[in-house]
C-alpha positions, 0 to 999 in steps of 0.5 A: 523530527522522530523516525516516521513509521511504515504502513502497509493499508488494505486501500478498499475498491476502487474509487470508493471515495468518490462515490457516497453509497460506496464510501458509507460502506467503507466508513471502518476503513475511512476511520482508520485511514483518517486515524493514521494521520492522527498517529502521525501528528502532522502532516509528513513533508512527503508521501511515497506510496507503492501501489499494488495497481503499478509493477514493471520490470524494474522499480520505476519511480514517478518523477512528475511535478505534476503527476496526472490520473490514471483510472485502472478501473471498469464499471463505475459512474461516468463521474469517477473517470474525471476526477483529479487528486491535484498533489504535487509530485516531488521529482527531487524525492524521485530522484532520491528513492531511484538513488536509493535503489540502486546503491542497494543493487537494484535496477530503477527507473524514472518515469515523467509520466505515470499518473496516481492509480486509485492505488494511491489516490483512494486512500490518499483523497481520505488522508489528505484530503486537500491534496497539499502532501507531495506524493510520490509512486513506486512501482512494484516489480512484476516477477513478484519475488517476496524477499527483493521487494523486502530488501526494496524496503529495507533500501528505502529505510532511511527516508523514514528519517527525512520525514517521507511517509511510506505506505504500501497499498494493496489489499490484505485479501484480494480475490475479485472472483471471490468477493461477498460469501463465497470468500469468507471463509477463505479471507479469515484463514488468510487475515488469522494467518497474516495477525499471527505473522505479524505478532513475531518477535523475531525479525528474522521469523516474521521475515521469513514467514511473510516471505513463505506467504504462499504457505499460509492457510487460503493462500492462493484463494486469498491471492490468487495474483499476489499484487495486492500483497507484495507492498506488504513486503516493502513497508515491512522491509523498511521497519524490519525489526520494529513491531507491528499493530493492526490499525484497520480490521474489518469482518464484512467488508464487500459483502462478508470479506476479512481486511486488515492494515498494518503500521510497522514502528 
């Protein structure tokens, strides 16, 4: 079995899948979502996934066999608050990624009860759509710091080789403020600025820079809360010295918004 690659997927808006106007408007970022598994070339035995919808204090790991829903969204059908993506949990992988952390010096946690936020089961109900992957979440850290979610990549490395699917979740520009006209300009200064950092080929450049994030053109428009942002740093730091190829890129997502996803390796 090859090494898999990472991914870090702008994951659209909430539980758009669900919903048939709302997904004919995310039909790009379907295409791509779907392509990725065509990239793969089979169904990987496991899928963990860091969602910029889940931070706490320390990495915190679901290890529910059955991981229930979490609806960390407002103003949408009645429908979208009963909808369930059935993939089983893995508590064995959770156990193993919580391991992982903490050999690398970093504080992790078990979590029996934490749900799929759309963070994951968005993307994932277009992906696998059966629901027959295992699936696993990982929390973010709410400080936020850009190089220790690098260095949680770089812990979570050898999973690529256990045939685990790792894929960052957020959104390359996530303003809710700023949605529609109002941030396209400052959406393209970002996405221009984050396709410059990821054609580096230095490791150590394109580390560095993504790290120096707040820097960039738009920066704090384009995120004001950089939630969406830092599982980026995760799928990166665990492909740190492969390259990086745009797999989704987008000019007009919600109403004139530039969105771009990234597989490293």
């Amino acid at each position: 079995m090859s090494k898999l690659p990472t991914y870090f997927i702008s994951h659209g808006g909430g539980p758009w899948p669900y919903m048939p106007d709302f997904r004919a408007k995310m039909r790009i970022l379907e295409e791509s979502l779907v392509d990725m598994t065509r990239q793969l070339g089979h169904k990987p035995k496991a899928v963990l996934m860091i969602s910029g919808h889940w931070e706490e204090s320390v990495y915190t790991v679901m290890s529910s066999p059955r991981p229930p829903m979490v609806y960390d969204y407002y103003g949408f059908p009645p429908h979208t608050y009963e909808v369930k993506y059935q993939a089983p949990g893995d508590p064995v992988l959770a156990e193993r990624v919580r391991q992982l952390i903490t050999d690398a010096g970093l504080p992790a946690a078990l979590d029996p009860e934490r749900g799929f936020d759309h963070g994951t089961f968005a993307p994932l109900v277009v992906m696998y759509p059966d629901a027959d992957v295992p699936v696993v979440q990982l929390s973010m850290r709410s400080h936020y710091d850009p190089m220790e979610h690098v260095k949680l990549g770089r812990a979570l490395a050898p999973l690529r080789d256990e045939d685990v699917l790792i894929i960052g979740s957020g959104l390359s520009y996530h303003n809710l403020r700023m949605f529609g006209p109002q941030g396209k300009e400052a959406s393209e200064l970002f996405d221009h600025w984050l396709a410059d950092a990821m054609a580096l080929t230095s490791t150590e450049q394109r580390t560095a820079m993504v790290c120096d994030w707040a820097k960039a053109p738009a920066a704090r428009i384009a995120h004001p809360r950089e939630d969406h942002l830092i599982p980026l740093m995760v799928a990166l730091g665990a492909a740190e010295a492969e390259p990086a190829t745009q797999v989704y890129h987008e000019e007009n997502i919600f109403g004139g918004i530039t969105a771009s996803s990234y597989r490293f390796g």
